[in-house]
C-alpha positions as CSV (number, residue, x, y, z in Angstrom):
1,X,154.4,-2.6,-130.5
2,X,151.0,-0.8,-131.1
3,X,149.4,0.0,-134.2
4,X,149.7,4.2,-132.8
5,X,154.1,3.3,-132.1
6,X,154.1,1.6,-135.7
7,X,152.6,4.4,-137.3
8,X,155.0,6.9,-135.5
9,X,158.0,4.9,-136.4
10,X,157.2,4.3,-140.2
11,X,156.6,8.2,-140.4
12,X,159.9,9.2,-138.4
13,X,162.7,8.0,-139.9
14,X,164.8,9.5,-136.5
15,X,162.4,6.9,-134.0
16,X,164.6,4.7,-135.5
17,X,167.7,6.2,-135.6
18,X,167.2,7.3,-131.6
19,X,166.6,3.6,-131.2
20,X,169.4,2.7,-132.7
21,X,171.7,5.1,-131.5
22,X,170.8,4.4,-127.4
23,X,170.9,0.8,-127.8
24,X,174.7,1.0,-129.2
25,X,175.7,3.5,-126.4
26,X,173.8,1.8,-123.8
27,X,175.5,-1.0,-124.3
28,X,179.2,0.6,-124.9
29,X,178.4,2.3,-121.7
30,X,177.2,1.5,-118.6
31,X,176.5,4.8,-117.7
32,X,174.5,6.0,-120.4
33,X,171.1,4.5,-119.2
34,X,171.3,5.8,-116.0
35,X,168.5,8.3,-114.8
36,X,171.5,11.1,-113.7
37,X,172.7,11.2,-117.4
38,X,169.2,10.8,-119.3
39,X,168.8,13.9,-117.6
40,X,172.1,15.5,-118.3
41,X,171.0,14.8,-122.1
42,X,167.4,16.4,-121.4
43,X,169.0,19.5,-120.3
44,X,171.6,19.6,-123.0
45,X,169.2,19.0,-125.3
46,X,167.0,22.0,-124.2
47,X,168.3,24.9,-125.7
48,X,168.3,23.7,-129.3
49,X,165.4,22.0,-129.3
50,X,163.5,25.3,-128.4
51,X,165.4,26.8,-130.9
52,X,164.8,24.1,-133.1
53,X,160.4,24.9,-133.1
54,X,160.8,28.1,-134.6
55,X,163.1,26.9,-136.9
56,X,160.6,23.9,-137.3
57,X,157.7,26.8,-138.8
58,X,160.4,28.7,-141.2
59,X,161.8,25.6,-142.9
60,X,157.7,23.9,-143.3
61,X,157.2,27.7,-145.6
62,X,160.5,26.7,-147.9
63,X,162.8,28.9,-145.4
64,X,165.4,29.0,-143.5
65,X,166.9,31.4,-140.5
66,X,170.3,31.4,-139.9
67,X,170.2,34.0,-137.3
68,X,168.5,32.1,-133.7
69,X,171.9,31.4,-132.8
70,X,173.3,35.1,-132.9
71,X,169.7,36.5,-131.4
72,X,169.8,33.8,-128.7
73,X,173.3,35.6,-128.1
74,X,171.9,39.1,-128.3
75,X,168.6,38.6,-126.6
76,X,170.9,36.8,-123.6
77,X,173.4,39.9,-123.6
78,X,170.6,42.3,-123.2
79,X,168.6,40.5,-120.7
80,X,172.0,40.5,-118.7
81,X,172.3,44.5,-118.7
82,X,168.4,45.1,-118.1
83,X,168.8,42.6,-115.4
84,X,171.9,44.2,-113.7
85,X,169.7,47.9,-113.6
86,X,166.5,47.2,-113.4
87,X,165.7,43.9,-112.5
88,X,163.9,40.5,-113.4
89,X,160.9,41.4,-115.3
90,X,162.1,44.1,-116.7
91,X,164.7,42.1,-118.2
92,X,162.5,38.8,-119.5
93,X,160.5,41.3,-120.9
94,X,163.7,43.2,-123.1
95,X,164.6,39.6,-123.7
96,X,161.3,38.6,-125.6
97,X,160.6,42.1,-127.1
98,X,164.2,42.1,-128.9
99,X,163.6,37.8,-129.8
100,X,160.3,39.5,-131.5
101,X,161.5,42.6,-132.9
102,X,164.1,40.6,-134.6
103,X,162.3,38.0,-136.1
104,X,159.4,40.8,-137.7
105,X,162.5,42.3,-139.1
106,X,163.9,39.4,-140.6
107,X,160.0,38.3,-141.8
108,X,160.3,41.8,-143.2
109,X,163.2,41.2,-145.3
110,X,161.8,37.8,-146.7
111,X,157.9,39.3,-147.3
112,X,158.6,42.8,-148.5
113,X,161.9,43.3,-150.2
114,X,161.6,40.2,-151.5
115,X,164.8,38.9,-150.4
116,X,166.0,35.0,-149.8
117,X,165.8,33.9,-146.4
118,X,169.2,32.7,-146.4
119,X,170.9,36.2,-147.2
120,X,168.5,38.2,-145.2
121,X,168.8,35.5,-141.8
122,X,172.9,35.5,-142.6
123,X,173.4,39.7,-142.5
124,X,171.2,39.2,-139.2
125,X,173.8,36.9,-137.7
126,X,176.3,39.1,-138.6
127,X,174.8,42.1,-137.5
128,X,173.5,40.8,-134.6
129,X,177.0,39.0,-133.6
130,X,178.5,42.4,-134.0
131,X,176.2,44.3,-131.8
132,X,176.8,41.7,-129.0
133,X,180.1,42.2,-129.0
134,X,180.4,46.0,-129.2
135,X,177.2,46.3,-126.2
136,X,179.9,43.8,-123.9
137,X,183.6,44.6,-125.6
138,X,183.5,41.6,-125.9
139,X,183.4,40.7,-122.5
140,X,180.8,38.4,-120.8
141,X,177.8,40.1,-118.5
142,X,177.1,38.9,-115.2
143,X,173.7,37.7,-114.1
144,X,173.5,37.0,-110.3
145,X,169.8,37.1,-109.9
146,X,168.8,34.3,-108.0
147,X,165.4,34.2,-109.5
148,X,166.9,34.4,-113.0
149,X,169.3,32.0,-112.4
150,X,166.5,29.6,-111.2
151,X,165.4,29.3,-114.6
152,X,168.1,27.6,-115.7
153,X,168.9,25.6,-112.6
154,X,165.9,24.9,-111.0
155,X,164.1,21.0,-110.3
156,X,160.3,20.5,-110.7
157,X,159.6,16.7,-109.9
158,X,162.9,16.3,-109.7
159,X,163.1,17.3,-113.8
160,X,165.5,20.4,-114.3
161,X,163.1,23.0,-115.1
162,X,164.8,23.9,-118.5
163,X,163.3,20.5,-119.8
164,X,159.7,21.5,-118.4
165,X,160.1,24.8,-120.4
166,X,161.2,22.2,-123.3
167,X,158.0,19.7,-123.1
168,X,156.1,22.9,-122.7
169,X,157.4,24.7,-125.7
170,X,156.7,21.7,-127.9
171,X,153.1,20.8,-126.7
172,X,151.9,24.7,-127.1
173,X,153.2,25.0,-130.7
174,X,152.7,21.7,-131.7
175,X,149.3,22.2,-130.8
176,X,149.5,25.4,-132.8
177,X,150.6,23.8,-136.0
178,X,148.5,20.7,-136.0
179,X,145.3,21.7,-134.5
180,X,144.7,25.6,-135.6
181,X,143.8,27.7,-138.7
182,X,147.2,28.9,-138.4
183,X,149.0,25.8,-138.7
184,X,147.3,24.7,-141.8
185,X,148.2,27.6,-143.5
186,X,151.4,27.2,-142.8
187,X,151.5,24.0,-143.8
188,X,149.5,25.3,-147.6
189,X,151.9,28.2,-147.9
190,X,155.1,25.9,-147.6
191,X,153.3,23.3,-150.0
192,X,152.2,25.9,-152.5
193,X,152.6,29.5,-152.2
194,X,151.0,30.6,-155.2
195,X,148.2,28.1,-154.3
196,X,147.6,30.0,-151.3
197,X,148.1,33.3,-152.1
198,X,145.1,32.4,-155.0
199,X,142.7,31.0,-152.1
200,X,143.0,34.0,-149.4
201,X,145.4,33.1,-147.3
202,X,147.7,36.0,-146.6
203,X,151.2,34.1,-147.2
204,X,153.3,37.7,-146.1
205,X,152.1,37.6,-142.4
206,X,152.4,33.9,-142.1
207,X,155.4,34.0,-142.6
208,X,156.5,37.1,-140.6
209,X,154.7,35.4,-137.8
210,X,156.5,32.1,-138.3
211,X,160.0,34.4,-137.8
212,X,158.5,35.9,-134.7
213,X,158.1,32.9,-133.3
214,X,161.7,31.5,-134.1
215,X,163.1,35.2,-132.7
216,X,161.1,34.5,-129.6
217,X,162.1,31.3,-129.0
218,X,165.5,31.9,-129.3
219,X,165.0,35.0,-126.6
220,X,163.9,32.1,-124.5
221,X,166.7,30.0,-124.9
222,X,169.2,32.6,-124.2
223,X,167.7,32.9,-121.0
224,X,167.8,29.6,-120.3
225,X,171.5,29.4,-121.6
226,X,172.1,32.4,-119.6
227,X,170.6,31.1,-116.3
228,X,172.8,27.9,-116.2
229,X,175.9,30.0,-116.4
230,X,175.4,32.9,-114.5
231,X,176.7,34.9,-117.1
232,X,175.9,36.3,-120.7
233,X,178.4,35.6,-123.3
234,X,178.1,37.6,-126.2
235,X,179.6,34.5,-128.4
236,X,177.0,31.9,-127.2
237,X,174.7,31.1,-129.7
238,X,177.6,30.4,-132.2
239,X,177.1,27.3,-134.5
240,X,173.5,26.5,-132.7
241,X,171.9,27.4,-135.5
242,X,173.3,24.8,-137.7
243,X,172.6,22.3,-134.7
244,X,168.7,23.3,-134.6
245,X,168.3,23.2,-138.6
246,X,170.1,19.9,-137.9
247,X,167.5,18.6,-135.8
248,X,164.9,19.8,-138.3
249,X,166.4,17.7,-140.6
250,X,167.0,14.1,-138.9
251,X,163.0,15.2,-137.9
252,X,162.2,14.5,-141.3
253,X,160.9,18.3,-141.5
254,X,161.1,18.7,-146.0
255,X,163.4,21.4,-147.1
256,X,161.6,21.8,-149.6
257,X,158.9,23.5,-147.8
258,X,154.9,22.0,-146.5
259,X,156.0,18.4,-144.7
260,X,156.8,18.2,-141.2
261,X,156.0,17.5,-137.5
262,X,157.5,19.0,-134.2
263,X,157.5,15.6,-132.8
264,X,159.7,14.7,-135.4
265,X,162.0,17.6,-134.5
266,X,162.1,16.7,-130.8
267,X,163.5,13.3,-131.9
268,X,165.6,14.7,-133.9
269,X,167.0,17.1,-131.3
270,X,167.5,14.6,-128.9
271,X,169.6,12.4,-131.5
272,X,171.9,14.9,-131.7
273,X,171.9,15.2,-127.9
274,X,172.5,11.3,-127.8
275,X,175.3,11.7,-129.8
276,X,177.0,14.1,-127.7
277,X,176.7,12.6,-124.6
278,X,177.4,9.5,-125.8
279,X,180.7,10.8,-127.5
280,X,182.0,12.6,-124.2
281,X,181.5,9.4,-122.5
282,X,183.4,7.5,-124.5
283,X,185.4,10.0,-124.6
284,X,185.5,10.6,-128.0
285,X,187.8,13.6,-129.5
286,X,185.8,17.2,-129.8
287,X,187.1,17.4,-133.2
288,X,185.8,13.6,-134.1
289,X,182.4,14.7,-132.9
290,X,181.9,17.5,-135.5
291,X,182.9,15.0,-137.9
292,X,179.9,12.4,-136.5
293,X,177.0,14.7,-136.3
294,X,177.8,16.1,-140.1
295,X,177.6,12.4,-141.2
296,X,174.6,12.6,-139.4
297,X,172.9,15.1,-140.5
298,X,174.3,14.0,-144.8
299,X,172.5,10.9,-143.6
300,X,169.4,12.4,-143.0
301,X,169.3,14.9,-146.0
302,X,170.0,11.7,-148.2
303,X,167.4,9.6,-146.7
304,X,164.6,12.8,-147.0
305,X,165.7,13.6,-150.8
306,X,166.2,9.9,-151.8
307,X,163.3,7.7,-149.5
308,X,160.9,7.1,-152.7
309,X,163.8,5.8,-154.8
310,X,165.1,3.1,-152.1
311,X,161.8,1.9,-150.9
312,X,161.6,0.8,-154.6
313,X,164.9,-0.5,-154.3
314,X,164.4,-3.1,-151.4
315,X,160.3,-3.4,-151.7
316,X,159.6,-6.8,-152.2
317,X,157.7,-7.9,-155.5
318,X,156.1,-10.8,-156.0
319,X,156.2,-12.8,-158.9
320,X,152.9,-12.5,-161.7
321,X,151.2,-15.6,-161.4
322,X,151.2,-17.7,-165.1
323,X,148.2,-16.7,-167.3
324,X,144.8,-19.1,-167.3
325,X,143.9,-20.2,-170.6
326,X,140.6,-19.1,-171.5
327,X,137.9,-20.9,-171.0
328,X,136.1,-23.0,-174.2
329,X,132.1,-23.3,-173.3
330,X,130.9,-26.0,-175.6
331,X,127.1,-24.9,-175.2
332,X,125.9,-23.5,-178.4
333,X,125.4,-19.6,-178.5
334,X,122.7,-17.7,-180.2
335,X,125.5,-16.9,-182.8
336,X,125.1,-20.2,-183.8
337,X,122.0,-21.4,-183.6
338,X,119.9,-20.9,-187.0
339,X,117.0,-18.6,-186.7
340,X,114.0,-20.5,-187.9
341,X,111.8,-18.6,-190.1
342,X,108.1,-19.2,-190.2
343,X,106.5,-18.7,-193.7
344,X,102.3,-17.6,-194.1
């Protein structure tokens, strides 16, 4: 392995766990390694994982947003009506301007009023699953536009296009995070917000834009939901935001706010998407799998919380080495020698 995989795999904990987890299904099933279902798992894995960048830049500022599942949802029920009157750009464009609008209102909340992320993101969900249902009756929204529905079904190089919008999503805001002005605030004003506030940085619009970017994100994965069923359900986004904090998580991304990588929530991502497959190929009871992936994800939480305290555990010491006895120099010193006086 090279020095550059090494140093990847002693700072992502989920490497290993990936590694671990394909080998044991790859060998349980034959059909696991096969290119068909690596990219059934890609394609899977797509929807959280974009969801799972925005939430990437609220959790690195000591946040959380529990409402990209419901906006994915609300964005994709939206789209689905502009779409059905007024056509495809029209409709992308509804799409990202309500993904935005919700996110500055939930950056809002946190920055303004004050108020934790995890109450203002969970009235979000709930106002946002409500609205979904009362736009539809509950009902789910057509959308047969072939061009929108190529978003979600298309191939590029024989890749489905939903995983080029994936690999795309990551390398623009990863780039973002780790190469920009931007990023390293980010990264300050989750490490230390009074520290950053005290140096200039202005921590309120940080952090609005981090939840602009999560509400944005999760516009574009309810179109890609969207496209690959023809149809907008208002229910849709339900329970993906625990998946994409989830993959946070396994990613090694800190709760606690300034530590974390996207690569390491692209890993983390496509563990969970592992896990899935792999489950529903071994066929594996739904209700089992929920149990799985929440062992998962305490395993993860423990590892990130307790890391420092087992490398001490298992770090090998080696024994002190027996003392030398000091060494005796016979020479005479100038201590001892007499000083010879000489007398006029």
């Amino acid at each position: 392995m090279s020095p550059v995989l090494k140093s990847v795999a002693r700072q992502l904990r989920a490497v290993w766990m990936l590694l671990l987890v394909g080998v044991v299904l790859s060998i349980a099933s034959p059909v696991f390694l096969t290119s068909t279902n690596l990219l059934n798992v890609g394609l899977a894995t797509s929807v959280v994982a974009l969801l799972a960048v925005g939430q990437t830049y609220v959790i690195i500022l000591a946040e959380i947003d529990l409402s990209v599942g419901a906006t994915l949802g609300f964005t994709a029920v939206v789209t689905a009506l502009v779409l059905r009157d007024h056509g495809l750009l029209p409709a992308l464009a509804s799409g990202l301007g309500v993904g935005a609008v919700v996110g500055l209102v939930n950056g809002l909340l946190v920055t303004r009023t004050r108020m934790p992320s995890f109450i203002a993101t969970l009235a979000m969900l709930s106002i946002l699953s409500g609205m979904s249902l009362q736009l539809t009756d509950g009902n789910p929204v057509a959308a047969g536009d072939y061009d929108f529905q190529g978003i979600g079904q298309e191939y590029v190089a024989g890749i489905p296009l939903p995983v080029w919008l994936m690999l795309a999503g990551y390398a623009v805001f990863g780039v973002l995070l780790a190469r920009t002005g931007f990023g390293r605030f980010v990264y300050a004003t989750g490490d230390n917000l009074e520290a950053a506030r005290l140096s200039g940085i202005r921590t309120q619009r940080i952090k609005i834009l981090a939840f602009v970017i999560s509400g944005l994100l999760s516009a574009v994965g309810g179109f890609i939901l969207t496209a690959r069923l023809s149809t907008a359900e208002p229910t849709a986004g339900t329970g993906l935001e625990l998946e994409s904090i989830a993959a946070v998580i396994i990613g090694g991304t800190s709760l606690a706010g300034g530590r974390g990588k996207l690569i390491g929530t692209l890993i983390g991502a496509l563990v969970l998407g592992v896990i899935d497959n792999g489950m529903n190929l071994l066929d594996v009871s739904p209700f089992l799998q929920s149990v799985v992936k929440g062992v998962v994800i305490l395993l993860a939480v423990f590892l990130d919380r307790n890391v420092d305290a087992l490398r001490a555990m298992v770090a090998w010491r080696k024994p002190p080495l027996p003392a030398e006895p000091p060494a005796t120099d016979t020479a005479p010193t100038s201590a001892t020698v007499p000083a010879t006086r000489h007398t006029p």
